[in-house]
TIMI-2910 file (N, C-alpha, C, CB; in pm, 1 decimal, decimal comma, always signed):
<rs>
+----------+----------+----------+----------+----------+----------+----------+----------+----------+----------+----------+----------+------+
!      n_x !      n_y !      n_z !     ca_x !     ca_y !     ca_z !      c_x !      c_y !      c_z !     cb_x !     cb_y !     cb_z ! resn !
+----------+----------+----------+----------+----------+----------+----------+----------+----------+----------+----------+----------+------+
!  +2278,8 !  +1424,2 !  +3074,1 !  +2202,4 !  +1453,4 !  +2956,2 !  +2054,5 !  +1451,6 !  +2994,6 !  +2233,6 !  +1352,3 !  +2842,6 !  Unk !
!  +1962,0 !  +1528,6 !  +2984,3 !  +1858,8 !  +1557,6 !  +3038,3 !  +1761,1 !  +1471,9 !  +2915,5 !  +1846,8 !  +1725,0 !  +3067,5 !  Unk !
!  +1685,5 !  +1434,9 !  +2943,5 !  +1590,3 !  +1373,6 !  +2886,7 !  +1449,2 !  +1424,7 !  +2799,0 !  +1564,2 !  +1313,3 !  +2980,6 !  Unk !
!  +1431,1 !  +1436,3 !  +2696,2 !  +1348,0 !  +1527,1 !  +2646,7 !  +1216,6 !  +1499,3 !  +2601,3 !  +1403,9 !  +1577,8 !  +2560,2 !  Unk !
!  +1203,9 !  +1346,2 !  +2568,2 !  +1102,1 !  +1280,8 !  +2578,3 !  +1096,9 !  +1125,7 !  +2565,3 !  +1033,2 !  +1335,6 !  +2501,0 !  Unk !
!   +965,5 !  +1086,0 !  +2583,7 !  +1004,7 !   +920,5 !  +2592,7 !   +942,9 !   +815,1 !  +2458,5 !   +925,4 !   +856,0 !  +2754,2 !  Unk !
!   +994,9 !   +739,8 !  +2410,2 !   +944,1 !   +602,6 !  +2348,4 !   +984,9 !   +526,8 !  +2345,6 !   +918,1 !   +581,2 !  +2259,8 !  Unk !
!   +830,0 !   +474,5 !  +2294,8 !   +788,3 !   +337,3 !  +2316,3 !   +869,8 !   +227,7 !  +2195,6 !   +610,2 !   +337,7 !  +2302,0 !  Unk !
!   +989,9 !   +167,2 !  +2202,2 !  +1060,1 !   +123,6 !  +2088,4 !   +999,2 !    -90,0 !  +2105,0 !  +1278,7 !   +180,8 !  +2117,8 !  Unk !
!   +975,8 !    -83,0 !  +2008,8 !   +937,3 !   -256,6 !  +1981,1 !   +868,4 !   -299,7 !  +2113,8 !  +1093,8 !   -372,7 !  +1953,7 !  Unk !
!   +694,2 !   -227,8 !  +2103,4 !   +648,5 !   -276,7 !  +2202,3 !   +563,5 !   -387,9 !  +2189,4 !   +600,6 !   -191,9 !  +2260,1 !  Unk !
!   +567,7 !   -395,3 !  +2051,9 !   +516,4 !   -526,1 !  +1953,3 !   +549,9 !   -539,1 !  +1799,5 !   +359,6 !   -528,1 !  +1951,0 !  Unk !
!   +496,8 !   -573,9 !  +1693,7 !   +518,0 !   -646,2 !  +1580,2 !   +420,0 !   -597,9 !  +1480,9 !   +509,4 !   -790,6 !  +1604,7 !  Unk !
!   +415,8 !   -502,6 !  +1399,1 !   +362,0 !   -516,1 !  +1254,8 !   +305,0 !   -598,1 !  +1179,9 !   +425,2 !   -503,9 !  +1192,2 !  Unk !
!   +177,0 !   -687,2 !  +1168,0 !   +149,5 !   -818,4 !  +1080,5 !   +149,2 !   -777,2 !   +948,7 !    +12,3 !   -894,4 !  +1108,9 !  Unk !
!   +264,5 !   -840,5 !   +876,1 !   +261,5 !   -778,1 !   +720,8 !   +135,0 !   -877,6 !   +673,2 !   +435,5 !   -802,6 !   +610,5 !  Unk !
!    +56,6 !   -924,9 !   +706,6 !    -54,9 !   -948,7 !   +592,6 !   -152,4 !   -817,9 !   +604,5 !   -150,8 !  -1105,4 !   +620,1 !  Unk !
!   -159,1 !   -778,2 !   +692,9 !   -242,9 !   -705,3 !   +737,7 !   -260,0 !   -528,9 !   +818,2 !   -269,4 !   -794,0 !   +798,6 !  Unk !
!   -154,5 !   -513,4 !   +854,2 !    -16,3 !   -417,0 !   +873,3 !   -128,5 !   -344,3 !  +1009,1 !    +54,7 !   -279,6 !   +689,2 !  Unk !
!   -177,8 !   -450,9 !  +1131,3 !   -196,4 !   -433,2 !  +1222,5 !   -115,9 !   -491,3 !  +1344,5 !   -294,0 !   -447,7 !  +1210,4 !  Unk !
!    -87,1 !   -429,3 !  +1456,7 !    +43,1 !   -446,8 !  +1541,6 !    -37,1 !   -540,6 !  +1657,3 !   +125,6 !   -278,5 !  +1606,7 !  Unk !
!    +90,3 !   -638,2 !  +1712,7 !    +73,5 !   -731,1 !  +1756,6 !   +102,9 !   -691,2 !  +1915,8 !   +144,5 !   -828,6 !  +1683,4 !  Unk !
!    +78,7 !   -656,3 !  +1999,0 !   +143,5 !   -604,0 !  +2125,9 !   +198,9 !   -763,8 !  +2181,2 !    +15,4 !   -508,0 !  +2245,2 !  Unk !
!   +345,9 !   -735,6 !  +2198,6 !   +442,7 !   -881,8 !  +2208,8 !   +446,9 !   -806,3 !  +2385,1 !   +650,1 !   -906,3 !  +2073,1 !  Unk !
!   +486,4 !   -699,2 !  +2407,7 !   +505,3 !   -692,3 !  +2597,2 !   +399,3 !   -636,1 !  +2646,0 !   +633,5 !   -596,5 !  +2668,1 !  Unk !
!   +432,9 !   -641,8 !  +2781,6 !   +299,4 !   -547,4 !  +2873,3 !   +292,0 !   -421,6 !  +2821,0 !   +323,4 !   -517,3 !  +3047,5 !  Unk !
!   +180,7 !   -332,2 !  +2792,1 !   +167,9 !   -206,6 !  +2710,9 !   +114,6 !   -116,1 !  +2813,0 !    +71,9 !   -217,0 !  +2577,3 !  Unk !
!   +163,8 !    +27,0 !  +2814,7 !   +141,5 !   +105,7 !  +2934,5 !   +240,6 !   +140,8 !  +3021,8 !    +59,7 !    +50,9 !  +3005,5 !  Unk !
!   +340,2 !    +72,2 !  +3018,0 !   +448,4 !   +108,9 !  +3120,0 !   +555,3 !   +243,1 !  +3061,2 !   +544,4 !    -43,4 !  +3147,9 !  Unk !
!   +553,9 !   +277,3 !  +2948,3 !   +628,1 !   +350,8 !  +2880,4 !   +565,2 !   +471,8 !  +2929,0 !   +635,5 !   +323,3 !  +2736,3 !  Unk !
!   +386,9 !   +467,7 !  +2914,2 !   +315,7 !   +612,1 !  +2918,8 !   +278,2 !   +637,3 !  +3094,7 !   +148,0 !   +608,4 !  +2805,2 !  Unk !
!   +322,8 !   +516,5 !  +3122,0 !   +278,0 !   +508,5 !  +3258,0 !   +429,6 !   +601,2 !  +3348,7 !   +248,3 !   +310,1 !  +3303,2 !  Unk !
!   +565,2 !   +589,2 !  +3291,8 !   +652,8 !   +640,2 !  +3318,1 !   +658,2 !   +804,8 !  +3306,9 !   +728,2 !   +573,7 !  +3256,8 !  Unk !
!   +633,9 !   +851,1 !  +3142,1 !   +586,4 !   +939,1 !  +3107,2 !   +547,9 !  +1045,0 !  +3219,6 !   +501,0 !   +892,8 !  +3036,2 !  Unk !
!   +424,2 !   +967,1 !  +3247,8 !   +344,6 !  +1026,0 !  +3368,6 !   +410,6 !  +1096,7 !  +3483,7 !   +273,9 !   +921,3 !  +3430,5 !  Unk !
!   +447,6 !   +965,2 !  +3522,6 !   +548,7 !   +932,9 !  +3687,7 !   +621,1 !  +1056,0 !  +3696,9 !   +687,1 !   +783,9 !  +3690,3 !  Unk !
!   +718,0 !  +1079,7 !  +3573,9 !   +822,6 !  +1109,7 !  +3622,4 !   +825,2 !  +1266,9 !  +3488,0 !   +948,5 !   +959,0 !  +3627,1 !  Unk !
!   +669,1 !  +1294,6 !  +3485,3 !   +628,3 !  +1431,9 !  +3373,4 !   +702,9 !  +1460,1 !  +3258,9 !   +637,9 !  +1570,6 !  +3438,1 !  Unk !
!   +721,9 !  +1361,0 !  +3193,7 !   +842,6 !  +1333,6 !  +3075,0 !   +703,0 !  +1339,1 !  +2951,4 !   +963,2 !  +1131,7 !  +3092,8 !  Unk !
!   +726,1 !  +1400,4 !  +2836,0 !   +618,8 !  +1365,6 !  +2772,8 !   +683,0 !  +1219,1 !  +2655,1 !   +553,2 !  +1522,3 !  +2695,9 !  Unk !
!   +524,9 !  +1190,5 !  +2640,7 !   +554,4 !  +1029,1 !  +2558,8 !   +544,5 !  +1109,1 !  +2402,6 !   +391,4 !   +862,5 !  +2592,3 !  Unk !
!   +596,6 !  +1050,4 !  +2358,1 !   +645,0 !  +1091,3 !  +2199,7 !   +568,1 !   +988,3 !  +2114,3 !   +829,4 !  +1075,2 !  +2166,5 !  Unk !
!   +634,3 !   +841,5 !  +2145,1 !   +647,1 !   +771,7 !  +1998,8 !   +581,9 !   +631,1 !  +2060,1 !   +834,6 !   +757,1 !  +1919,6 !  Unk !
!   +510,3 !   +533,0 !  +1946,1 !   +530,1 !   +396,5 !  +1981,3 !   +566,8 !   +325,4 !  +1865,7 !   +414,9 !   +336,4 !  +2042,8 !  Unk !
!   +660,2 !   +318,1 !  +1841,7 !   +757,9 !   +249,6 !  +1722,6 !   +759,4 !    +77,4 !  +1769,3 !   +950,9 !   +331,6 !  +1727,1 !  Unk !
!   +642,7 !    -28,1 !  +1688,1 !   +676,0 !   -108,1 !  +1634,9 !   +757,6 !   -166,8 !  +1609,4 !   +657,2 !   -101,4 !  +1591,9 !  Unk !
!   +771,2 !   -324,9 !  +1600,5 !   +879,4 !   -390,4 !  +1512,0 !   +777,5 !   -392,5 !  +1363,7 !   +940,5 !   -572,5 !  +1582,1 !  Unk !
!   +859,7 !   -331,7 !  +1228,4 !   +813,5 !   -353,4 !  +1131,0 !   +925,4 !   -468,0 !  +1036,7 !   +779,8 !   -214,9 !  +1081,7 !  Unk !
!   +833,1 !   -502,8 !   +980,4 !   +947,9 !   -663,2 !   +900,8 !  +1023,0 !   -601,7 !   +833,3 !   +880,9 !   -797,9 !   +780,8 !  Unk !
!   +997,9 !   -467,6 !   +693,9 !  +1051,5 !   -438,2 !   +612,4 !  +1139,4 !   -335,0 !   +661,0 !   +977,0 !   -420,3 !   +522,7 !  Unk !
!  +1115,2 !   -263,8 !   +778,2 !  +1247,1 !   -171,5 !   +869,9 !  +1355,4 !   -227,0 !   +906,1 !  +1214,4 !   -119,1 !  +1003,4 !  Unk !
!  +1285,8 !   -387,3 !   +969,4 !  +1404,4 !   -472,0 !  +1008,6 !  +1494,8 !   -535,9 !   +922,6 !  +1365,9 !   -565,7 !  +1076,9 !  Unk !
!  +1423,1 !   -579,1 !   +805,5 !  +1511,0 !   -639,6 !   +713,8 !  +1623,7 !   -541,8 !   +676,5 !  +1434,7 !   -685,7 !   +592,1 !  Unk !
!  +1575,2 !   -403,2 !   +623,2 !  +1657,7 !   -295,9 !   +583,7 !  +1788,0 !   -262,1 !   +687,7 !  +1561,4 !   -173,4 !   +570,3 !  Unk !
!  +1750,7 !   -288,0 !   +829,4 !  +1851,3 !   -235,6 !   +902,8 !  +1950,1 !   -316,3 !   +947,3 !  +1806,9 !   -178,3 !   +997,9 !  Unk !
!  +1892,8 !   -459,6 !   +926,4 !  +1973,9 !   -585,3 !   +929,9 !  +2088,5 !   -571,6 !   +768,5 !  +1840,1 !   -742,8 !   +928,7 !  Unk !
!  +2061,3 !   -556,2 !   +680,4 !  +2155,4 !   -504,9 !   +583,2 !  +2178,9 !   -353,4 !   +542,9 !  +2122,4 !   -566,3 !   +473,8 !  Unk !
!  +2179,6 !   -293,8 !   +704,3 !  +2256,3 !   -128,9 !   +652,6 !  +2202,6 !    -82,5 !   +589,7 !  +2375,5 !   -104,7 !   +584,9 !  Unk !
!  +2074,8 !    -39,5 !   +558,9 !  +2046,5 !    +22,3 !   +449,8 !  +1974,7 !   +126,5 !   +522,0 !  +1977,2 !    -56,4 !   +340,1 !  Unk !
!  +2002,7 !   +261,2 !   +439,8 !  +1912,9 !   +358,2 !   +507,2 !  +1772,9 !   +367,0 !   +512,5 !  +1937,9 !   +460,8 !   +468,0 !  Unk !
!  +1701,5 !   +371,0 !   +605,1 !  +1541,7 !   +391,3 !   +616,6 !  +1497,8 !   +471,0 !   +536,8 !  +1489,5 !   +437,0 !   +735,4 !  Unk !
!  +1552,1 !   +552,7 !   +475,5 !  +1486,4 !   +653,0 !   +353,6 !  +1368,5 !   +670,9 !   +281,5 !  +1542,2 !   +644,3 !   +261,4 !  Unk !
!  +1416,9 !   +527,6 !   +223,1 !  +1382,8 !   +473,3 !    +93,3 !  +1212,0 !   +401,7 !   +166,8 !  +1533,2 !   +337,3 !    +19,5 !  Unk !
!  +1229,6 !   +375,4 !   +274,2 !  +1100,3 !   +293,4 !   +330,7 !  +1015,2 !   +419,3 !   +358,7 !  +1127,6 !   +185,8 !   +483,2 !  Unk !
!  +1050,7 !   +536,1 !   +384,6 !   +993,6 !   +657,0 !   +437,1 !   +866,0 !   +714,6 !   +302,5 !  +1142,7 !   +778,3 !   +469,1 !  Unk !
!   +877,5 !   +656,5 !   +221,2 !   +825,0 !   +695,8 !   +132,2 !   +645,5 !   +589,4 !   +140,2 !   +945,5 !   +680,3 !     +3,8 !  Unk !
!   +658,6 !   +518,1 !   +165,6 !   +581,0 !   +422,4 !   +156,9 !   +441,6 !   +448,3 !   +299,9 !   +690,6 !   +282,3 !   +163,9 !  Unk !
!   +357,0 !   +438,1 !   +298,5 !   +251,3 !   +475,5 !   +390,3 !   +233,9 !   +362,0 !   +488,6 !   +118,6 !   +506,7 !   +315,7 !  Unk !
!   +331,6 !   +371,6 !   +621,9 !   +302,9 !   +259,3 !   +719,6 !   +317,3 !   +315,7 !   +854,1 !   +399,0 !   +134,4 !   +702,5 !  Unk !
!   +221,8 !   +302,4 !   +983,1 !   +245,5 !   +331,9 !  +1059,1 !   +335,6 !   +385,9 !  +1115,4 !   +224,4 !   +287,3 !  +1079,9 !  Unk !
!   +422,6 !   +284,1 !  +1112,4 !   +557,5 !   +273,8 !  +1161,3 !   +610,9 !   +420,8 !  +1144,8 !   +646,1 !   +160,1 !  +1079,4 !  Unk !
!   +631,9 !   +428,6 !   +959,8 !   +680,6 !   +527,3 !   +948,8 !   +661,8 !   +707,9 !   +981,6 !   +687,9 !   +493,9 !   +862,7 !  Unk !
!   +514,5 !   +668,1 !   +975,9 !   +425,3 !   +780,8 !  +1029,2 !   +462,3 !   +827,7 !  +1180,5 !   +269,8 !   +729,3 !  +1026,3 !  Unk !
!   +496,4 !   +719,7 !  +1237,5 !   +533,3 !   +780,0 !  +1459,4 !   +681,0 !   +795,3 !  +1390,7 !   +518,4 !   +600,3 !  +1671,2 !  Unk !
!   +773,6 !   +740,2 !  +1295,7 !   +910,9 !   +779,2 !  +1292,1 !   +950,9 !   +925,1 !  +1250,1 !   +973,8 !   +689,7 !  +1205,3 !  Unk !
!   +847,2 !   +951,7 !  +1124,8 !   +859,9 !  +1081,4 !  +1117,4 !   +825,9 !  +1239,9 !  +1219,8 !   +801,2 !  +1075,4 !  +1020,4 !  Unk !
!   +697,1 !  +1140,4 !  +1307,3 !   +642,0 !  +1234,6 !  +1441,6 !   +759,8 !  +1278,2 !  +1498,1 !   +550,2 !  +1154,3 !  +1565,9 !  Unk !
!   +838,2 !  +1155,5 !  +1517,2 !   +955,5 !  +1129,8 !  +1673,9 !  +1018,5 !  +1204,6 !  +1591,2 !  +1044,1 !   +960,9 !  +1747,2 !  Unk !
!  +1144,5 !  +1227,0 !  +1475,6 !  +1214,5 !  +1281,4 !  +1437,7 !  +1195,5 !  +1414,9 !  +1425,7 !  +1238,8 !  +1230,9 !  +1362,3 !  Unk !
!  +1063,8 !  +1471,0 !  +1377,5 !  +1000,2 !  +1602,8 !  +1366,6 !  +1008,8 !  +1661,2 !  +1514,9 !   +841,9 !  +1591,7 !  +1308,4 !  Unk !
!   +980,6 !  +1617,0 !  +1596,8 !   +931,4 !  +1654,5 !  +1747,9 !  +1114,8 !  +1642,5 !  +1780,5 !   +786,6 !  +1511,5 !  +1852,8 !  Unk !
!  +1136,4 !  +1576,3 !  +1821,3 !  +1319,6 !  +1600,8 !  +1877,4 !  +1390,0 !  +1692,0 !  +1772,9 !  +1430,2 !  +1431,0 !  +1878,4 !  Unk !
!  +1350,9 !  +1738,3 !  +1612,9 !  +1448,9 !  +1856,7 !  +1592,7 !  +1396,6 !  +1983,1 !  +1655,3 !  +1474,7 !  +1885,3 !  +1439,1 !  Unk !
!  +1225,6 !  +1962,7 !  +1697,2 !  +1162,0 !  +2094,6 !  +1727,4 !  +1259,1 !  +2144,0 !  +1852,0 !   +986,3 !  +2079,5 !  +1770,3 !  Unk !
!  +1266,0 !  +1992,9 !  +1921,1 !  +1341,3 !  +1993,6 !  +2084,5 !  +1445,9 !  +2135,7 !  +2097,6 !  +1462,7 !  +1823,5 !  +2108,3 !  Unk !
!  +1523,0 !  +2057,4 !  +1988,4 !  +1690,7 !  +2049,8 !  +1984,0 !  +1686,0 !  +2197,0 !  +1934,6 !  +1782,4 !  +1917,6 !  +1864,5 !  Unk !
!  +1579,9 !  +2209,9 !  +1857,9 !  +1645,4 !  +2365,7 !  +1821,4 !  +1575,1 !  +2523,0 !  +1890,6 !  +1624,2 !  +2380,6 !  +1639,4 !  Unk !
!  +1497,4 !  +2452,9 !  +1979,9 !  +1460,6 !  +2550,9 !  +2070,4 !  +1541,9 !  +2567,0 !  +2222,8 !  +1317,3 !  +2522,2 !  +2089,3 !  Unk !
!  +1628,5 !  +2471,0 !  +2211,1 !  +1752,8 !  +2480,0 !  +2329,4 !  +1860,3 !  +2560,7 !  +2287,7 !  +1823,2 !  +2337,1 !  +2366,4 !  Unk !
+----------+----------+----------+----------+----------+----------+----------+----------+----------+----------+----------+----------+------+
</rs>
């Protein structure tokens, strides 16, 4: 399966007081791969509290899609960009 692009999944944490991200690992190695190996970087998807709670009880992300948060903003990028992928193959 050929690889079509890369992200960055929980490269840190969302602060819900403040809804600025916490970088929890080393940052750079995702885009640094990217690079390496001419893959383009797509996404950097966050841990968000209210994504996690939702997905910890099954619930579809939908409903969060509506709401103005980072998060959701690179989710809709990444999803937009891989149907562009998929349907130009």
């Amino acid at each position: 399966m050929p690889i079509i692009e890369l992200v960055d999944n929980m490269p840190g944490l969302i602060r819900p007081h403040c809804v600025k991200s916490i970088e929890v690992f080393e940052t750079g190695s995702v885009e640094k791969a990217s690079k390496n190996f001419n893959i383009p970087f797509l996404a950097r998807l966050p841990i968000e509290r209210k994504v996690a709670k939702k997905e910890d009880k099954g619930t579809v992300l939908l409903e969060l899609l509506e709401n103005n948060m980072e998060w959701q903003k690179n989710f809709e990028y990444f999803v937009n960009a891989v149907e562009k992928i998929l349907e130009e193959k």
